[in-house]
Rosetta silent file (secondary structure, phi, psi, omega in degrees, C-alpha in Angstrom):
SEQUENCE: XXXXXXXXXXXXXXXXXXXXXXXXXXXXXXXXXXXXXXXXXXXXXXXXXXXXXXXXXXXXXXXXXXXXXXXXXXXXXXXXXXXXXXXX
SCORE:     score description
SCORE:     0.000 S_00000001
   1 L     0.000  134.280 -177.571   92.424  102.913   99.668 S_00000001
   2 L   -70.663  144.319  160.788   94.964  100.190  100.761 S_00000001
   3 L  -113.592  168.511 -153.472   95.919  100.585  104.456 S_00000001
   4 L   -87.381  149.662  163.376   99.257  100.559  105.637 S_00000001
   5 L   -69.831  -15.748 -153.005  101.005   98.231  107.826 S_00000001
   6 L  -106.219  124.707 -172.334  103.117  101.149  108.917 S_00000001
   7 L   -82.533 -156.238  170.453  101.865  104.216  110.957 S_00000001
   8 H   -72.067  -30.393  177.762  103.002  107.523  110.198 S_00000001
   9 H   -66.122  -65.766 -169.321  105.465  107.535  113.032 S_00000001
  10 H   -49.951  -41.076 -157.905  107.281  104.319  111.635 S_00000001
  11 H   -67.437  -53.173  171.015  107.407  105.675  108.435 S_00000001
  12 H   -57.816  -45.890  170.202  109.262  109.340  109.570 S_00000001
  13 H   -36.147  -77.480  143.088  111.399  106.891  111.468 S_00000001
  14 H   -13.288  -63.435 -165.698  112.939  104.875  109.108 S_00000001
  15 H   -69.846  -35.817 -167.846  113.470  107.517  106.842 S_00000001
  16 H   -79.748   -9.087 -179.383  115.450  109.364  109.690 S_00000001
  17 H   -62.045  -47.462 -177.947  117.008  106.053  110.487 S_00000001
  18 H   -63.928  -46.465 -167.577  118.809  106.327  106.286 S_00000001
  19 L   -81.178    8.871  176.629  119.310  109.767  106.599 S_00000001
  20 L   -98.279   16.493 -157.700  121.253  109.101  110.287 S_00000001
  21 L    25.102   43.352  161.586  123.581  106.571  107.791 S_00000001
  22 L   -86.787  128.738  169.070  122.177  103.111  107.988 S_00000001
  23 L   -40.833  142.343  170.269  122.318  102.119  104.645 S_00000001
  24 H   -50.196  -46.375 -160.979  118.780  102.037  102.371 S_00000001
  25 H   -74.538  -41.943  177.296  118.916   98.069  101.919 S_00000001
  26 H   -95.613   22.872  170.624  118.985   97.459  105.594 S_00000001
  27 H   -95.486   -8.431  176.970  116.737   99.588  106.859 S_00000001
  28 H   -68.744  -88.220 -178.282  114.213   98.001  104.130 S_00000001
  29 H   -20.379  -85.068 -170.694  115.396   94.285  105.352 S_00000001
  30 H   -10.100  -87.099 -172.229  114.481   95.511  109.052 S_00000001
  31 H   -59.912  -23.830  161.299  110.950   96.571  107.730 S_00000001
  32 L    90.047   40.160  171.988  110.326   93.777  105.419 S_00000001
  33 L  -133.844  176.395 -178.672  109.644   96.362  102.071 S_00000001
  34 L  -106.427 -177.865 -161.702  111.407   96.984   99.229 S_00000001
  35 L  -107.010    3.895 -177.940  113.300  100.007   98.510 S_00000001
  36 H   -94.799  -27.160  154.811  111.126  101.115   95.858 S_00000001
  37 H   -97.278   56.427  164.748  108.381  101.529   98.996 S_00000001
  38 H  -140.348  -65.544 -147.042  111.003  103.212  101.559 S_00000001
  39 H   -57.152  -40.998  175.480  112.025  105.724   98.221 S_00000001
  40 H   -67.391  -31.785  168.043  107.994  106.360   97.784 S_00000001
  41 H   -38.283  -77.500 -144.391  107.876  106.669  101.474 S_00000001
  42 H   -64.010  -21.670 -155.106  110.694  109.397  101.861 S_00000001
  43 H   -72.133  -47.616  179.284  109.573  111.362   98.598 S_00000001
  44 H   -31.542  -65.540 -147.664  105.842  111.549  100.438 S_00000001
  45 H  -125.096   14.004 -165.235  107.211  112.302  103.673 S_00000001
  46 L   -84.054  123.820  166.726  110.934  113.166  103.124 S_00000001
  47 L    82.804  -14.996 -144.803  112.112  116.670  105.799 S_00000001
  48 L  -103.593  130.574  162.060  108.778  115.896  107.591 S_00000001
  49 L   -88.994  153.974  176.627  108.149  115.340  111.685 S_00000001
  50 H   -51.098  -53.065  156.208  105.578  113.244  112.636 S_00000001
  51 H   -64.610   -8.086  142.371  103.417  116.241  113.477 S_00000001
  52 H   -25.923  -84.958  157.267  103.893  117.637  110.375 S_00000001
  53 H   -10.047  -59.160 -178.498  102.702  114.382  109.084 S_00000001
  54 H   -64.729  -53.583 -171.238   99.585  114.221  111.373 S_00000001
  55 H   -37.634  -55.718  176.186   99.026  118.130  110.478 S_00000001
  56 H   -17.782  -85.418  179.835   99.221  116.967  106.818 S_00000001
  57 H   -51.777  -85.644  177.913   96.424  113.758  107.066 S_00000001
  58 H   -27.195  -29.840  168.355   94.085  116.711  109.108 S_00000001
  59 H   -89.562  -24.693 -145.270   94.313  119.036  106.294 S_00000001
  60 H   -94.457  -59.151  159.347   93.884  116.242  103.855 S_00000001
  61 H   -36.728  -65.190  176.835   90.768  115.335  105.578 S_00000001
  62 H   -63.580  -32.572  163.050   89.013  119.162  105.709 S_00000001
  63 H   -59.048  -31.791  164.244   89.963  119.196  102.122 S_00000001
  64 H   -85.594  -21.605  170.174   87.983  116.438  101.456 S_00000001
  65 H   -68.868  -71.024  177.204   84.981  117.391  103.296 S_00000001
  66 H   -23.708  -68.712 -177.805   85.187  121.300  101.599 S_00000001
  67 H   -50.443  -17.784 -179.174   85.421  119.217   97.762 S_00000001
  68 H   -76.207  -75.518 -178.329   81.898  117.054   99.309 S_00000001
  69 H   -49.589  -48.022 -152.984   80.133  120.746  100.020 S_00000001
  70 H   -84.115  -30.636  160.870   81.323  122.492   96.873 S_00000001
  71 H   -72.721   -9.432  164.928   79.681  119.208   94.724 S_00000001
  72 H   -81.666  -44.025  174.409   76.702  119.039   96.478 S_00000001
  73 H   -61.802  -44.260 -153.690   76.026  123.026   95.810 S_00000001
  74 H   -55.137  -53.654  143.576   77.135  122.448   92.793 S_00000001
  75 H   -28.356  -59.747  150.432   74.469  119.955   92.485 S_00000001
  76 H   -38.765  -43.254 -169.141   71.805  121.964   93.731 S_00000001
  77 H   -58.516  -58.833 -162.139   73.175  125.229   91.674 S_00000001
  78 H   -80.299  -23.390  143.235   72.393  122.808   88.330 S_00000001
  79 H   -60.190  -38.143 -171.289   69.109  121.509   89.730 S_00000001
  80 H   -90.910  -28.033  163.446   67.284  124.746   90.469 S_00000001
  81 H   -33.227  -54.293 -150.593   68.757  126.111   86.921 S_00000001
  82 H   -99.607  -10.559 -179.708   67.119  123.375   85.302 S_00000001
  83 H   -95.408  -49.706 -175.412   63.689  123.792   87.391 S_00000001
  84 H   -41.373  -59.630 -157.232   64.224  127.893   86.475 S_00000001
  85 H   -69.145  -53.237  179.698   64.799  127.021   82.837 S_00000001
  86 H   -71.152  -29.974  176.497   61.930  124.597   82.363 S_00000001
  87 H   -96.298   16.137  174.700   58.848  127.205   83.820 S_00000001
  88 L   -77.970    0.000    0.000   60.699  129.895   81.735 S_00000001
């Protein structure tokens, strides 16, 4: 995964900077992106506080750990099948 130049903080910023009514082009020009990354920005992160945002990445994480246990049983569930099945 590419990482960002931009934390999470900058990112809610900016967006609250457009929706406070600095135009889209210069708050892009500021940050040195294009408005086609500020528009994927606010759709991501669009209504969001930064602790949201943190909350978010923290659930995102435990989500990814949970899918790593449920493919490992799964993996085990389909090895001991396949040991059952073969002294049948």
């Amino acid at each position: 995964m590419k990482k960002t130049r931009f934390t999470e903080g900058q990112i809610v910023a900016a967006i609250k900077k457009q929706e406070s009514g600095i135009s889209t082009k210069e708050v892009c020009r500021e940050l040195g992106i294009s408005e086609a990354t500020f528009y994927n920005w606010k759709a991501k992160y669009g209504g969001m506080e930064v602790s949201d945002v943190k909350r978010m990445k923290e659930m995102e994480a435990e989500l990814s750990q949970y899918k790593k246990i449920v493919a490992e049983l799964t993996f085990e569930n389909r090895a001991m099948k396949g040991l059952i099945e073969k002294k049948l």
